[in-house]
Structures are given as C-alpha cells and as structure tokens.
C-alpha positions as CSV (number, residue, x, y, z in Angstrom):
1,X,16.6,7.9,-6.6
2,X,16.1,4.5,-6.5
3,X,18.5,3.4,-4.3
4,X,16.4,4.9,-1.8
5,X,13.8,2.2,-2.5
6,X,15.1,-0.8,-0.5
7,X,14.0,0.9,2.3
8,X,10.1,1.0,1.6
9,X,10.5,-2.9,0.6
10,X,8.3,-5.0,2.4
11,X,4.5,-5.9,3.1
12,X,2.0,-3.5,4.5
13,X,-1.5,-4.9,6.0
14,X,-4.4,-2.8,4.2
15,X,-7.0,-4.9,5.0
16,X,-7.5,-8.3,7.2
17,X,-7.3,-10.4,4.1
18,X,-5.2,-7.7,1.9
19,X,-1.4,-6.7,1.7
20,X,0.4,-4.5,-0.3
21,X,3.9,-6.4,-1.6
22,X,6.3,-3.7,-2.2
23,X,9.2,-4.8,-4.2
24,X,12.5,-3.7,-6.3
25,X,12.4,-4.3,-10.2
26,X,15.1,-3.7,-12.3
27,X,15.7,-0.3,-10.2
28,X,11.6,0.8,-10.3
29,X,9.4,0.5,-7.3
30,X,6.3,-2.1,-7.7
31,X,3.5,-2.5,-5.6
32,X,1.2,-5.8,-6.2
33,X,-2.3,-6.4,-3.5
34,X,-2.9,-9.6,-2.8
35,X,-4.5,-10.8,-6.1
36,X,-4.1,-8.4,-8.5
37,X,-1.3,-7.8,-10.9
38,X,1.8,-5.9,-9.9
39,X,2.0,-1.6,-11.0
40,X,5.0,0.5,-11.3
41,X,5.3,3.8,-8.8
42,X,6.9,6.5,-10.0
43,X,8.3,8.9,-7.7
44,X,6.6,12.4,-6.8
45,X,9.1,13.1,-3.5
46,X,11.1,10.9,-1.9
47,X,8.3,9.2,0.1
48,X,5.3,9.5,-2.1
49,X,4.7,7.5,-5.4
50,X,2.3,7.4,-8.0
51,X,0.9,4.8,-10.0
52,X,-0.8,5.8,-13.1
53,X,-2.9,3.0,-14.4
54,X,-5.2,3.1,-11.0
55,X,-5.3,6.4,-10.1
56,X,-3.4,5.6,-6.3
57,X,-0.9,7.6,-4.4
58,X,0.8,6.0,-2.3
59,X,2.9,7.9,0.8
60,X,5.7,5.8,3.3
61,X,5.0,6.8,6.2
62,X,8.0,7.2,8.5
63,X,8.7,6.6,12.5
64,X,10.5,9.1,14.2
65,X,14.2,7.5,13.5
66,X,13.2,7.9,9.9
67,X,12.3,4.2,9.3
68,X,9.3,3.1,7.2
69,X,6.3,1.5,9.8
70,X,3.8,2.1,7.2
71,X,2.2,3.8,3.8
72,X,-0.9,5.6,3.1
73,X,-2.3,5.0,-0.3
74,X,-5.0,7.5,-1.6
75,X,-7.5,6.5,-4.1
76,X,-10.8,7.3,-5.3
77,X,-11.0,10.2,-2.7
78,X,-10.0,7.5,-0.1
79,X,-7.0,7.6,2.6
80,X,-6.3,3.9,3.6
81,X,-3.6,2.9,6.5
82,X,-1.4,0.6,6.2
83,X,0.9,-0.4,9.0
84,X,4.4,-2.3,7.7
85,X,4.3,-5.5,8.8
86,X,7.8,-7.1,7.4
C-alpha cells in the first residue's frame, strides 16, 4: 500500500561514507546509495521490498512503538545494518 511508504522515508547509514536515500515517486518506493543511480522496491510484506535489477532485499526494521530506526538490506548472501539517521 503505498501510503504506508512515507513512513520508511528517510536516510539510513550503511557505511561511514554510504547512505541509503529512501524516497516517494509517483506512489513507488526508491532507494538511491550515495553514488549510484536510484531503483524501484517493490513490496514483498509491508516491511520488506525488493529490488530486481540488483538482486537486494531490503527489510525496515522497526522500534518497539512501531517506528522505523532502521533497514536491513540483503545481498549477495550478505545482511548489512543500517540505522535511520533522519
């Protein structure tokens, strides 16, 4: 539903130098690192996404009061943290 997806907007730390942009497109949820080009999720649940082109899952994780502090993304066999940070 993609008025759920304001919620997950926002930028996530995956790396020192790296962050994950999370943004609303005419109603689809992108995801653009820091220097690469932007990728569509699609939905899977209501908190995990997946993004074709690169193989990447990508899970909001949520605090106890059911706000997002964070997202997981899974690729190539990896599981990568990273905490919201606005």
């Amino acid at each position: 539903d993609p008025a759920i997806y304001k919620r997950y907007v926002g930028t996530y730390q995956l790396f020192p130098n790296m962050q994950i942009a999370i943004r609303v497109e005419e109603q689809q949820l992108l995801a653009q690192a820091t220097g690469q080009e932007a990728f569509t999720l699609y939905p899977v649940s209501e908190t995990k996404f997946l993004a074709q082109l690169a193989d990447i899952t990508i899970q909001f994780n949520l605090s106890a009061d059911e706000t997002v502090d964070g997202l997981t993304l899974y690729q190539g066999g990896q599981e990568l943290i990273a905490p919201k940070v606005n």
